[in-house]
ROSE-290850 format. One record per atom (N, C-alpha, C): residue in one letter; x, y, z. Coordinates in pm, whole numbers, plus 50000, padded with zeros to 5 digits. Atoms other than C-alpha are relative to their C-alpha. Layout:
aXYZ ...
//
This chain:
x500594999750134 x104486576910222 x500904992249905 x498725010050058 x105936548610032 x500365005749838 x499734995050111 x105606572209684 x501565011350026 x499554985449942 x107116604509854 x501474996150113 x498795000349946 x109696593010110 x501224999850011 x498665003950035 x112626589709965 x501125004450077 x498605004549896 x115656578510203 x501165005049960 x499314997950039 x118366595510060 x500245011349910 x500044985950082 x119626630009897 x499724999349873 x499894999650136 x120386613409622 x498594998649894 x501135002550043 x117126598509553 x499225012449967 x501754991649967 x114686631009679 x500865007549817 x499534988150166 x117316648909329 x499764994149902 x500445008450145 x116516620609130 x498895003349928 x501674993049999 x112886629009184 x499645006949924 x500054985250015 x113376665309184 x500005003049826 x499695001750148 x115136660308821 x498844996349895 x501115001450072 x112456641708685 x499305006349996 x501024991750007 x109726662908775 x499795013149929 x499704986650069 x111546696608658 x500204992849847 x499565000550152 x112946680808316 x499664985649956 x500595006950082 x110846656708214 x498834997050005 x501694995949992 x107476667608329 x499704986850066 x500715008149965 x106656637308522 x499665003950168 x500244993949877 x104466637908846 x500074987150068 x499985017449933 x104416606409097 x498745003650094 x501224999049948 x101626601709241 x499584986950114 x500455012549904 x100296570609602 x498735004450019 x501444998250008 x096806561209571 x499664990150109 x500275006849864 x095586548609925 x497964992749957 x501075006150028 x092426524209807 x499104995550102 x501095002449968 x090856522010078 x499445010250048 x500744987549892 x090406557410225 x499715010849805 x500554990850120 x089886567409785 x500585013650013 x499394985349996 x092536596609852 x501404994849943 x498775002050086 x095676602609681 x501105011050014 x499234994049999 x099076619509737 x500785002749833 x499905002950112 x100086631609406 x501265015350033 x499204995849988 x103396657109359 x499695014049960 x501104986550038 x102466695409331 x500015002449821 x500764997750188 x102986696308918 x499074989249980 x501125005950048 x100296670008880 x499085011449988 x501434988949958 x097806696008967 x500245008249839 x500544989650091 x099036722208680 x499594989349912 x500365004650092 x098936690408458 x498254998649964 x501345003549950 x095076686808537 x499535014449974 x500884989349981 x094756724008569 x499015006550110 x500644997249937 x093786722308855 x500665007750189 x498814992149860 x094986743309232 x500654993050047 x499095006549896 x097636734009461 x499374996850099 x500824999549913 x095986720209757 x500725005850134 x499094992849927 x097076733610063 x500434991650099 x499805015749921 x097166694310235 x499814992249893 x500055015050057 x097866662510136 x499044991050112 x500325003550072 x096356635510115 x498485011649903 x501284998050068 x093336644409853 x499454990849916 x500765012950075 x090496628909698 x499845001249858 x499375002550138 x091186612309362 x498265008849918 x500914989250105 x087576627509241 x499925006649896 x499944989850115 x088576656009126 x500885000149880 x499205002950061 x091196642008950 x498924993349867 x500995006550130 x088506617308737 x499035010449971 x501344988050084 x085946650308677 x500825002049898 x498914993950073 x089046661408490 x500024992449880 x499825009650136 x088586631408223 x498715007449903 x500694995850127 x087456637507898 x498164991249982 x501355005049998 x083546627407886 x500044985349893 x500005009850078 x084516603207599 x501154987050025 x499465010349981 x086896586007767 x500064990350145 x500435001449833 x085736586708166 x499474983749986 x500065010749949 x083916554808151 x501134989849949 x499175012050058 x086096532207972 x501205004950103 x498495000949945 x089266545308178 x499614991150163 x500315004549893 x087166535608508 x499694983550004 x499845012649990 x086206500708388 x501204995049921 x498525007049999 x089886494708299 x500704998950122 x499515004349849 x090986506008663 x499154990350051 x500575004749910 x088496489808816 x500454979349968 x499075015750047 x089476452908625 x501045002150042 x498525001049971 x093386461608719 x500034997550127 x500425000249825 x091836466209099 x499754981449983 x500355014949957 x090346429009027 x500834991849961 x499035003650042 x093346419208859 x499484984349900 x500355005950141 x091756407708525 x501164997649888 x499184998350105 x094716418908307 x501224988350081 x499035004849954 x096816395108540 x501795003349993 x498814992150031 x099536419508603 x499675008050125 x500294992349899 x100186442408883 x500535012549985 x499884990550076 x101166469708658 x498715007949968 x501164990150018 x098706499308649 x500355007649855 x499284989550116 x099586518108294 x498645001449898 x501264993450119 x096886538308079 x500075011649952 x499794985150112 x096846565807824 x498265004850005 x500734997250005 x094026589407889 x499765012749960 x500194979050037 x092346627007746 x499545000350166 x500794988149864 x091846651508030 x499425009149943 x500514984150031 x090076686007983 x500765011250128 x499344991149924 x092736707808146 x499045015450021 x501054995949917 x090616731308373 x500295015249993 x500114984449995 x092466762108363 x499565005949852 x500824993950111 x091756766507955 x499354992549927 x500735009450034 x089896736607855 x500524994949883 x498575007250139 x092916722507622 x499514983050032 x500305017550006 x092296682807558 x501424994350034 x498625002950015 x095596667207683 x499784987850031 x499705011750000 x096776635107685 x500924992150124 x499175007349821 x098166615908074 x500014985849935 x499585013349996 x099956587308072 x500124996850147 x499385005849891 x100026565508414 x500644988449952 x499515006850007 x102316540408509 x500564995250154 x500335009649880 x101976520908845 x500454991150061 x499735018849927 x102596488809071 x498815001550083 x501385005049889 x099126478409247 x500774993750121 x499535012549851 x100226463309613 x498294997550047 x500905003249937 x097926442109788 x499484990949878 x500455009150067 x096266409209631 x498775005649913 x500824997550080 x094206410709320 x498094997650067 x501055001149902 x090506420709460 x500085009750120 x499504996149881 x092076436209780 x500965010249983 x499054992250037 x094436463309636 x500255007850092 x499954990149907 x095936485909901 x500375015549941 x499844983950066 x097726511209712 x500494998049868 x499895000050143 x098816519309392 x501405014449975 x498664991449946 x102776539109401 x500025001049849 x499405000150152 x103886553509014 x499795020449992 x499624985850056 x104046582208829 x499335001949852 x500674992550102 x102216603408568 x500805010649891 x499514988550096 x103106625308243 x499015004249865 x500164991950137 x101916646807980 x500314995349861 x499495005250187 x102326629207613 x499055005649946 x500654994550078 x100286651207437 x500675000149863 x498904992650140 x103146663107159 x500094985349981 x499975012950043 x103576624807158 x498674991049889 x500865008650016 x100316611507121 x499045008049865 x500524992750163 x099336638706822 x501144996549940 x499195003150136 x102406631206602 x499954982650004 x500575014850073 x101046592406623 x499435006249975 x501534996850074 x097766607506496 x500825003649902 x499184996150122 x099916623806228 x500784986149923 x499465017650043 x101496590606180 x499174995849894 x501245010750008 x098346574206158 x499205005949852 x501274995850105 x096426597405914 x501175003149903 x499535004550109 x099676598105686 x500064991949897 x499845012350046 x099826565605668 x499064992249918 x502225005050052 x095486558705599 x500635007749862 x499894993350107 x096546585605321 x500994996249888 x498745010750115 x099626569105154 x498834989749907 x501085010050031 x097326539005154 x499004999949913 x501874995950031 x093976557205050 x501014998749801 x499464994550137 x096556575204747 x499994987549905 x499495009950091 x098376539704648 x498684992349920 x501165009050009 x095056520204670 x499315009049793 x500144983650074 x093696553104444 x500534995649837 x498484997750127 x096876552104168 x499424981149936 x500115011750067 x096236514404116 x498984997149937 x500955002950037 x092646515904044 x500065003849888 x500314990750143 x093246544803781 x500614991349905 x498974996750113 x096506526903615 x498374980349963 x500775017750065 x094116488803622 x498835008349917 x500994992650094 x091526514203438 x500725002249887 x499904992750136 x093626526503177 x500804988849930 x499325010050117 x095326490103114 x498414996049958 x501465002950032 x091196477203062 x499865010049891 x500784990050103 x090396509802871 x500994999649878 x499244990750072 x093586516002626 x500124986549900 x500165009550131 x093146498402286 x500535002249895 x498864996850130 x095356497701999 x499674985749871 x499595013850152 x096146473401676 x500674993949977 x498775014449975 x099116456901768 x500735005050154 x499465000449914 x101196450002070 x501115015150016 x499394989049929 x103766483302035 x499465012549991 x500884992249996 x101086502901968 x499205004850116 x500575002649886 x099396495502263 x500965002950124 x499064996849938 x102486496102452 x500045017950000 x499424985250033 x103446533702311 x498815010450117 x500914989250008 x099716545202410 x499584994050188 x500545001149874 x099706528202793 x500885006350087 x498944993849930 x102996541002870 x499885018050008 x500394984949972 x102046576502800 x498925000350122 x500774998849862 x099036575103015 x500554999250134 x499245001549865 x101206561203261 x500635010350044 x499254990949951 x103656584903277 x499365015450003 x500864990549948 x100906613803280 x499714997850119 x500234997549881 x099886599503555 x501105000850142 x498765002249902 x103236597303733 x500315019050001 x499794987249983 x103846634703640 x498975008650084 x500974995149912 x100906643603850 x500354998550123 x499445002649875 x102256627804149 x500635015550085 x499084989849949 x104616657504193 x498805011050088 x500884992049979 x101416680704178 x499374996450125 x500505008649898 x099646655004422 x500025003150106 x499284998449842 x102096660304697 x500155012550013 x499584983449924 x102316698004681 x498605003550066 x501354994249983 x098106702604658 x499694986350142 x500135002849854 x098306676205018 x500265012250101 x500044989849921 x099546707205151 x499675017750006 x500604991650096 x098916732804929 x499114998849901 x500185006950057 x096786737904660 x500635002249879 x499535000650148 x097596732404274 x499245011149899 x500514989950105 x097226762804015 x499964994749913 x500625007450151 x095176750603726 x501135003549840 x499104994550115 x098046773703498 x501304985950048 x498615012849976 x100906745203688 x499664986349964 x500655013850098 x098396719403531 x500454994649906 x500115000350144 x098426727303213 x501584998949957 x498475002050056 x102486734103206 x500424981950032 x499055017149984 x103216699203365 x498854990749801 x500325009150084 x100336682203138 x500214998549868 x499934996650135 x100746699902831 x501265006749897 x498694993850076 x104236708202766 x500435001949917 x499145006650140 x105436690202469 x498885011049913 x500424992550089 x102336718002310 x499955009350038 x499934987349963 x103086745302435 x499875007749910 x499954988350088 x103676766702159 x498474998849895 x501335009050094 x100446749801994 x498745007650104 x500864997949919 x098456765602309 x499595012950059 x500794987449972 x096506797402405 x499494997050139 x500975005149899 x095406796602807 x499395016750031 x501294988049960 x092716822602915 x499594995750153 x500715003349847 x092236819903304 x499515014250040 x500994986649900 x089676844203486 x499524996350097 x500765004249857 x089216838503837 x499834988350022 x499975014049997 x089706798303836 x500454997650119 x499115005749869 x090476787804202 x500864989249990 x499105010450023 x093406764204255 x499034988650035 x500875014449983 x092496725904267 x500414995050137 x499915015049891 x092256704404553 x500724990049938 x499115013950085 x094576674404559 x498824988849962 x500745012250060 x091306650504522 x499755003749826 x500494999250167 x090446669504175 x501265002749913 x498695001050051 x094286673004067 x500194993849906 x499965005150078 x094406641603925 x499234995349901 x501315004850075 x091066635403748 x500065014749843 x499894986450084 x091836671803566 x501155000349934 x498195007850081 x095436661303484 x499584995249853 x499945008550051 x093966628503310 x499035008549894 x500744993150093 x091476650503120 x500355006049928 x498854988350134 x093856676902982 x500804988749908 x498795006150115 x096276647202858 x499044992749926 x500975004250094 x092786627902714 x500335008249872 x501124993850100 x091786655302541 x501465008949909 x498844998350066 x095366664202422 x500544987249920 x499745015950021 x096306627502331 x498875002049860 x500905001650156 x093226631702045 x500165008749934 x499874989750058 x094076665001964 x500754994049881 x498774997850087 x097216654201820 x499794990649941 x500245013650056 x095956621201710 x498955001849874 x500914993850074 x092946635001514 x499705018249970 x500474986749965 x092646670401588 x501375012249940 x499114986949987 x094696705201599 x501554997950005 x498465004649974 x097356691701750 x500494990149883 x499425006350054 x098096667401478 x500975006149851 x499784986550095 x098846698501221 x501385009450039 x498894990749966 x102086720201219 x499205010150039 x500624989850001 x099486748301207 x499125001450124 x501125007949909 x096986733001433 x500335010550149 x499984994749900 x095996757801760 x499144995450103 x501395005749894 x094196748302098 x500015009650093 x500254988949888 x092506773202303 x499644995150109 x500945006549915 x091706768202642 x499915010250121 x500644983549924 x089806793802871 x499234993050102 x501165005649884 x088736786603226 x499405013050073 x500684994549896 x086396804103427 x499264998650102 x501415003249898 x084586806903746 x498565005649938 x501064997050037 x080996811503664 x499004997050107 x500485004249900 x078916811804009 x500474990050055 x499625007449899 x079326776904207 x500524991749895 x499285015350133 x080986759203868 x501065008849955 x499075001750038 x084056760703722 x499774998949845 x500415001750102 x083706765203345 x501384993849897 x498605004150065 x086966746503126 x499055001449825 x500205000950157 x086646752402736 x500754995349928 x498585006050045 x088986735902496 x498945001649856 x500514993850205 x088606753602085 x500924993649951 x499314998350101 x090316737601835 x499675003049873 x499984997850132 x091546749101527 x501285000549923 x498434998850069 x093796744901210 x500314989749978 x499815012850015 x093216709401233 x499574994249860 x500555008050113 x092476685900958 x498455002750019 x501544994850007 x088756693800883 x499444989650044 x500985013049935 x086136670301082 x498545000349921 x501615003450097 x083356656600838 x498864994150094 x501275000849914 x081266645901120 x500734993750153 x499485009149839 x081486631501508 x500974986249978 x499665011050017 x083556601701565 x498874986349950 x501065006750015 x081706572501477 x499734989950128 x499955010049889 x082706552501823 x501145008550069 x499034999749871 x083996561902167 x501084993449985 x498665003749967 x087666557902192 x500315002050160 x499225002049897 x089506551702456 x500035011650099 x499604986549961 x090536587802524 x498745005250066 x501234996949958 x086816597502528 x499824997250143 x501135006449893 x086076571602766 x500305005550160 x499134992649855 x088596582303044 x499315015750017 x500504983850007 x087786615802979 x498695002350097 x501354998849929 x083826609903080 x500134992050113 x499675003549889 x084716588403350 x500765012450144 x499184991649880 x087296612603516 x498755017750038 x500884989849940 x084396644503479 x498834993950082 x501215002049887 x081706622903648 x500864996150102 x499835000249880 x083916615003890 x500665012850141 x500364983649960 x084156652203969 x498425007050025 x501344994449991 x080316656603946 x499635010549912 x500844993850095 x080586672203617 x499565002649851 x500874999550118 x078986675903271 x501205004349906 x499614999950086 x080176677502944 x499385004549835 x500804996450090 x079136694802623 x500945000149861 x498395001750121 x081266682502267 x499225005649902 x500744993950156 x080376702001904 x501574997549932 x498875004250071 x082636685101676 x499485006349863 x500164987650108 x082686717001427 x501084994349859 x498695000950106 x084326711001070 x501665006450037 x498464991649937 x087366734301241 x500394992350088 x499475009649860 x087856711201545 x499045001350119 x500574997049852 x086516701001873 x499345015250064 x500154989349917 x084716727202066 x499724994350120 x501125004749871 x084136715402427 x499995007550092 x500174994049889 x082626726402725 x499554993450156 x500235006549918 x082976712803060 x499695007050116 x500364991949858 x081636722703395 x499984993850145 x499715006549851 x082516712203758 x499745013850058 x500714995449895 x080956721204078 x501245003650011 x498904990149928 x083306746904270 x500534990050060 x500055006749881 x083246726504545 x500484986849996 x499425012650003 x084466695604350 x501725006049961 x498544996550081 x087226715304170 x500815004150116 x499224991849918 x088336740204491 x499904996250127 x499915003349898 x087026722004777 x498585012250097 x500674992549912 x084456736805054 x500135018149986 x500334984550074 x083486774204975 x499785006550163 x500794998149859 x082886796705291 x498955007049964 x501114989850047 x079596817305305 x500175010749988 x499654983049983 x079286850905200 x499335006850128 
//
């Protein structure tokens, strides 16, 4: 057995070594009688019994492939048999459905074909288990799409708020892009906790709304935390709608108070924002600002509505997002 024979003590411990501490199995595939000597841990890798003779037929070995990956692994051997890849290296990463509990695992071979391309006689190498491998690439991989997705994400908002943010002279403009900016940089922090956790709408309001704290009243009843997709769209809304406060509103007043009271209310999310104490409002703005505009942008891109009563006392608004945009997938009762 040109896999199995090994001439020497030293060799059969070399083997031995590998097989115990580093999970690999070796395996001689005899191509023309379609049977295969393979080392007794192949089998648990597969899940499948010890046989009680060698040789055996490779069969049961390919039932063992994953339904989504069976044909494609067979017309890759079968090209390496015709020696398409011009190489006489056998090596492929495949799912199994391990048999004793129907776990998805991941086999690596790694080969030498003998016998001319077309004519293959056997096929001498060795097999292993990369499962723990071949999920932390997937973890890799869907980090990495997500970095990407985020950066891609962050650039669209900040090229939105240089387009949207309008002033009357150059350090004006400056003063009022750099705030936005750095709202949105203070979100980041939030960002990366609600990727793994999520974000409490009360750790919102302290990052967004600090500098008014003492200016602020919060009322939460039953508000689920946010998802990291609605994190930042709810961020940019609190510092909108703070940004006019203080510019026109409540906030611009030593006196000046802002209430803000969330609740769940069935499958929505209810946000209120009262001011009062402000300079008195003789009627609506007469033109969308800036602030506004972000504002209605960032609730439709939550999927939700908006209701403004610009009261002689200040702002009253009322906004409403779907659960499901604010908290993410709901289970059934």
């Amino acid at each position: 057995m040109i896999g199995f024979d090994l001439g020497s003590e030293a060799g059969r411990e070399r083997a031995r070594l590998a097989m115990e501490n580093f999970g690999i199995a070796f395996f001689e595939s005899n191509m023309a009688t379609s049977q295969v000597v393979v080392s007794p841990n192949a089998f648990a890798m597969f899940g499948l019994p010890v046989p009680p003779r060698m040789p055996v037929d490779r069969t049961g070995f390919w039932e063992c492939y994953h339904p989504e990956d069976l044909e494609a692994a067979r017309a890759t051997f079968a090209a390496d048999l015709r020696g398409e890849r011009d190489r006489d290296i056998y090596c492929e990463r495949v799912r199994i459905i391990r048999q004793t509990d129907r776990a998805i695992r991941h086999i690596e071979f790694l080969g030498r074909m003998f016998g001319p391309p077309g004519a293959r006689t056997h096929i001498v190498g060795m097999l292993r288990d990369v499962t723990d491998a071949a999920e932390a690439e997937a973890r890799r991989a869907l980090l990495v799409r997500e970095v990407n997705h985020r950066a891609n994400n962050t650039l669209s908002v900040v090229q939105a708020l240089v387009r949207l943010t309008q002033a009357a002279d150059m350090p004006d403009y400056k003063r009022r892009l750099e705030g936005r900016i750095l709202s949105l940089a203070r979100t980041q922090t939030l960002l990366d906790q609600a990727a793994q956790h999520p974000a409490a709408f009360a750790l919102l309001i302290a990052s967004e709304l600090a500098a008014y704290r003492d200016h602020l009243t919060l009322e939460v009843d039953g508000v689920p935390d946010l998802t990291a997709n609605a994190v930042q769209p709810v961020a940019m809304i609190l510092y909108e709608m703070a940004t006019n406060a203080a510019k026109h509103g409540a906030l611009a007043t030593a006196g000046g108070q802002v209430r803000i009271a969330a609740r769940r209310e069935g499958a929505e999310v209810v946000l209120c924002w009262a001011e009062q104490g402000g300079a008195p409002i003789a009627a609506p703005p007469a033109r969308k600002g800036t602030g506004m505009a972000v504002i209605h942008s960032q609730i439709r891109r939550l999927g939700g509505t908006q209701s403004l009563d610009w009261t002689a006392g200040g702002l009253q608004a009322e906004l409403r997002f779907p659960l499901a945009s604010w908290a993410g997938p709901q289970p059934k009762p």
